[in-house]
C-alpha positions as CSV (number, residue, x, y, z in Angstrom):
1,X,38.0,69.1,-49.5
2,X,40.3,69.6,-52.5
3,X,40.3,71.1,-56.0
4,X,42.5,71.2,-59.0
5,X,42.0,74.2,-61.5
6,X,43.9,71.8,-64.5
7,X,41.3,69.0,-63.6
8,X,38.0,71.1,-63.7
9,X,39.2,73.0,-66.7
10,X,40.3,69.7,-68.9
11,X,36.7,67.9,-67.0
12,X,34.9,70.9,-69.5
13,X,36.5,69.6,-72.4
14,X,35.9,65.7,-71.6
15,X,32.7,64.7,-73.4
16,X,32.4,61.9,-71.0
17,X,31.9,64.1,-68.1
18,X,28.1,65.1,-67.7
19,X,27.9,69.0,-66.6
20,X,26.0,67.4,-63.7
21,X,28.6,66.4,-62.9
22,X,31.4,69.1,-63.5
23,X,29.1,71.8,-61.5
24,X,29.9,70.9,-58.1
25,X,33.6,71.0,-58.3
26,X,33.4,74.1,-59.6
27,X,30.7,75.3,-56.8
28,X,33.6,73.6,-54.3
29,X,36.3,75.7,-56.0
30,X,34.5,79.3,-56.0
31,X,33.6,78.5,-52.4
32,X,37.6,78.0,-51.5
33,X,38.2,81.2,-53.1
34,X,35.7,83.2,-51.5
35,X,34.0,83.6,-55.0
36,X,30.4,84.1,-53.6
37,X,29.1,85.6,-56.9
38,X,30.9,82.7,-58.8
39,X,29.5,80.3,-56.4
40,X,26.0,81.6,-56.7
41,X,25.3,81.4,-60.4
42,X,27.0,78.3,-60.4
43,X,24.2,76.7,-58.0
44,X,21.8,78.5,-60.3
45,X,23.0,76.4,-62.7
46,X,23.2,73.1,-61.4
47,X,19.8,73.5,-59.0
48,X,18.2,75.6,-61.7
49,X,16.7,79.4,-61.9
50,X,14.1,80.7,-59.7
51,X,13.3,83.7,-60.9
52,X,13.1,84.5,-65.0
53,X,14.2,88.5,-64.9
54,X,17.2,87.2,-63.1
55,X,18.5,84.0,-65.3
56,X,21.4,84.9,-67.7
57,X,19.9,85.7,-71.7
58,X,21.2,82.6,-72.4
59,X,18.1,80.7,-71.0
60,X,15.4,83.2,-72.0
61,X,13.0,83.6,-75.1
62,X,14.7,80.4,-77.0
63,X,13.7,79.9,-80.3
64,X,11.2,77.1,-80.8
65,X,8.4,75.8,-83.3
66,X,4.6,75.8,-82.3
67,X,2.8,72.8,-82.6
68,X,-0.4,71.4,-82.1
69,X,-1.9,68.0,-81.4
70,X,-4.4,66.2,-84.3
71,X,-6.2,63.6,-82.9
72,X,-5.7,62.0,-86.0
73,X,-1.9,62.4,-86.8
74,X,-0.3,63.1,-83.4
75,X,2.1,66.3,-83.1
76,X,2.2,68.7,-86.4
77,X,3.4,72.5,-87.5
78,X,0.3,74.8,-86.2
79,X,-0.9,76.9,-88.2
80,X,0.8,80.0,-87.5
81,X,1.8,83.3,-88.9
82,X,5.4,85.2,-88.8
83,X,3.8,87.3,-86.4
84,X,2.7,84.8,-84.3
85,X,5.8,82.6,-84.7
86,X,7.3,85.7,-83.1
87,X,5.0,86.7,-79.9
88,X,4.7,82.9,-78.7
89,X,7.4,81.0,-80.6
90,X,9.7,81.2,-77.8
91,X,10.7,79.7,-74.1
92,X,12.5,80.6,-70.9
93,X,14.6,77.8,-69.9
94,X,15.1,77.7,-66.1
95,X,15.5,74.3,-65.4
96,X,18.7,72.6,-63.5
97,X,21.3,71.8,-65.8
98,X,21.5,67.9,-65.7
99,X,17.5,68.4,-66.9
100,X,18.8,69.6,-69.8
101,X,21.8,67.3,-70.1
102,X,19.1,64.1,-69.9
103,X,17.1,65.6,-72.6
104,X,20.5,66.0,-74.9
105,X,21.6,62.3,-73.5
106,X,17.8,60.7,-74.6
107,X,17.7,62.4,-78.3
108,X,19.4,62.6,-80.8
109,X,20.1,65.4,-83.5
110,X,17.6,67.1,-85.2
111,X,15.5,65.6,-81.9
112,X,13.9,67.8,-79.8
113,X,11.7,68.7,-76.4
114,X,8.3,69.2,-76.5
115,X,6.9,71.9,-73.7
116,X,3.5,72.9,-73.2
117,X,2.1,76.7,-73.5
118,X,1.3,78.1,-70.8
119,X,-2.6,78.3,-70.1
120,X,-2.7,82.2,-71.0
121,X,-0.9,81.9,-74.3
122,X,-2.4,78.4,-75.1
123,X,-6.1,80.6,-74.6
124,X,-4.7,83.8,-76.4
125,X,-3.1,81.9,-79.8
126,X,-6.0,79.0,-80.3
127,X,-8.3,82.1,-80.4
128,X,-5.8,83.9,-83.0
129,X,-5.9,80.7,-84.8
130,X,-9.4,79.8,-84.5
131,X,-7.8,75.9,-83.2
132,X,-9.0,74.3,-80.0
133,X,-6.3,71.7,-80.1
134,X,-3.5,71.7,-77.5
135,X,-0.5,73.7,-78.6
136,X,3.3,73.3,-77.2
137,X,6.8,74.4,-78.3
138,X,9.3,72.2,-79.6
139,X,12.8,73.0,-78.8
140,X,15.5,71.2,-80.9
141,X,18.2,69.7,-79.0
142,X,20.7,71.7,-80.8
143,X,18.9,74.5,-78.4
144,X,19.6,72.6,-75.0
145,X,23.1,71.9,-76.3
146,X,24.2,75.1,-76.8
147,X,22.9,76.2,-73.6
148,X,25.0,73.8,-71.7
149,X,27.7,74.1,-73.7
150,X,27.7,77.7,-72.8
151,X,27.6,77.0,-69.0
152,X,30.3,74.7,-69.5
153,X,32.3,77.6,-71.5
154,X,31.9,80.0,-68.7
155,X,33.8,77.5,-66.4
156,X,36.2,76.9,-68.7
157,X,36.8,80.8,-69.6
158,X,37.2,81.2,-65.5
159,X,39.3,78.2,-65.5
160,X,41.4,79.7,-67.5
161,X,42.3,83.0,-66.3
162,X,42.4,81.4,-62.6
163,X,45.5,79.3,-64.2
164,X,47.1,82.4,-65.9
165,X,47.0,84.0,-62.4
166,X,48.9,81.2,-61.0
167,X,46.0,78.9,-59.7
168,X,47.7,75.6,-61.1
169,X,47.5,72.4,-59.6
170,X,45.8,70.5,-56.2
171,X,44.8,72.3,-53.5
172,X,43.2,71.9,-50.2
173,X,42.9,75.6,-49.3
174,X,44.0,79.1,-50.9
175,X,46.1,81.4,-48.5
176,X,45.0,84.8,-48.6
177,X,47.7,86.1,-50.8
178,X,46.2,83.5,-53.4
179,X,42.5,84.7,-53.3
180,X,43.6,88.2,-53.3
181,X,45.7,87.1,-56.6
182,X,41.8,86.9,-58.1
183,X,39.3,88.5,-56.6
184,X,38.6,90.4,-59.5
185,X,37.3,87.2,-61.5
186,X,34.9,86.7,-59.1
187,X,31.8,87.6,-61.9
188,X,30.3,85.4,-63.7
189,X,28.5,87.5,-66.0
190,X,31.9,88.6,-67.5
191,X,32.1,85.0,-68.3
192,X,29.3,83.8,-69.6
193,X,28.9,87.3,-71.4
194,X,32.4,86.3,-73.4
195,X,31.2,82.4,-73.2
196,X,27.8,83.3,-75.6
197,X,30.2,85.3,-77.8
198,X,32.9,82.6,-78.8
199,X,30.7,79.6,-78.2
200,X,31.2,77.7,-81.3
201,X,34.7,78.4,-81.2
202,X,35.8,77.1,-77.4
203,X,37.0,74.0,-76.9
204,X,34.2,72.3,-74.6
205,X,32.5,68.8,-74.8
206,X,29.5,68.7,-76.5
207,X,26.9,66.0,-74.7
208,X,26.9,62.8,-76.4
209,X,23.5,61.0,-76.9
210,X,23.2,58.2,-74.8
211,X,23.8,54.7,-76.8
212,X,21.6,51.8,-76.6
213,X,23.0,50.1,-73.7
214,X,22.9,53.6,-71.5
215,X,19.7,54.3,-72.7
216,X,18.5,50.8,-71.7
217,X,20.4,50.1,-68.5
218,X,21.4,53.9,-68.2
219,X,24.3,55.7,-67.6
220,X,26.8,55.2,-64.5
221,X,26.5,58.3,-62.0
């Protein structure tokens, strides 16, 4: 078992390398350091949440758009308020992270994911707006994408102040006088705190749809 800092950090910034993919490295390198906390959100990530109170902000109450099925013209805009935009025009988003990737490699911009309401709020808004038709949320993919792309931020951030401590190069295991040279950086939340912050301005690899070939014969694991 092996990992290289350089690699993992450069993998983020690599459009052609799915998160999917990236995640267990990383999980590899926070074990070698001893990074339980590290290694813990990171297979939250990559196996997805369990419990909504304890996923990150980052995948709760997204923004989407309510919509409701016409028999006669398929999915359209429901009819609904500001109000009501705001009390169920939303979604927690605990799923693994290659979920999320697929849905990003399968549509393209301006695409999105369509997601049920749950029974309750389904009940509780077709009464509000006397509709019996089945009503979802529509995510955009520019959603997804800047979900993963704040995962993939938060390993890069860590990435980088594990190299600024001295953590270059290939390893096979850390002496103690190496882990102890970062046990501080063993928190994720710092990261993906300052990850949701500067988003749009770090230097990670935005996921690529799929073209036709990939999305016919798919995409090599």
């Amino acid at each position: 078992m092996s990992a290289s800092v350089n690699h993992l950090e450069e993998r983020t910034q690599d459009p052609s390398e799915l998160l999917g993919h990236i995640l267990p490295s990383a999980i590899t390198l926070a074990l070698m350091l001893r990074h339980k906390k590290m290694a813990a959100w990171l297979r939250a990530e990559f196996e997805g949440h369990q419990d909504r109170e304890q996923a990150p902000p980052y995948r709760r109450d997204l923004p989407g758009h309510i919509v409701a099925r016409s028999p006669q013209y398929g999915w359209i805009p429901a009819p609904v308020n500001e109000q009501q935009k705001q009390e169920f025009g939303h979604l927690d988003v605990l799923d693994a992270a290659k979920s999320l990737e697929k849905i990003c490699l399968t549509s393209r911009k301006g695409d999105g994911n369509r997601v049920l309401l749950s029974q309750d709020d389904m009940v509780a808004l077709q009464k509000q707006i006397n509709l019996s038709a089945e009503l979802a949320i529509n995510l955009s993919r520019d959603v997804y994408s800047k979900l993963l792309r704040t995962i993939r931020g938060t390993i890069y951030l860590w990435a980088q102040e594990l190299m600024a401590r001295g953590l270059s190069g290939d390893h096979n295991h850390y002496s103690q006088d190496e882990r102890a040279l970062v046990t501080d950086l063993d928190d994720p939340e710092r990261f993906w705190r300052r990850a949701m912050e500067e988003v749009d301005a770090l230097p990670v690899a935005d996921v690529k749809p799929a073209g036709f070939f990939e999305r016919v014969f798919g995409r090599a694991s």
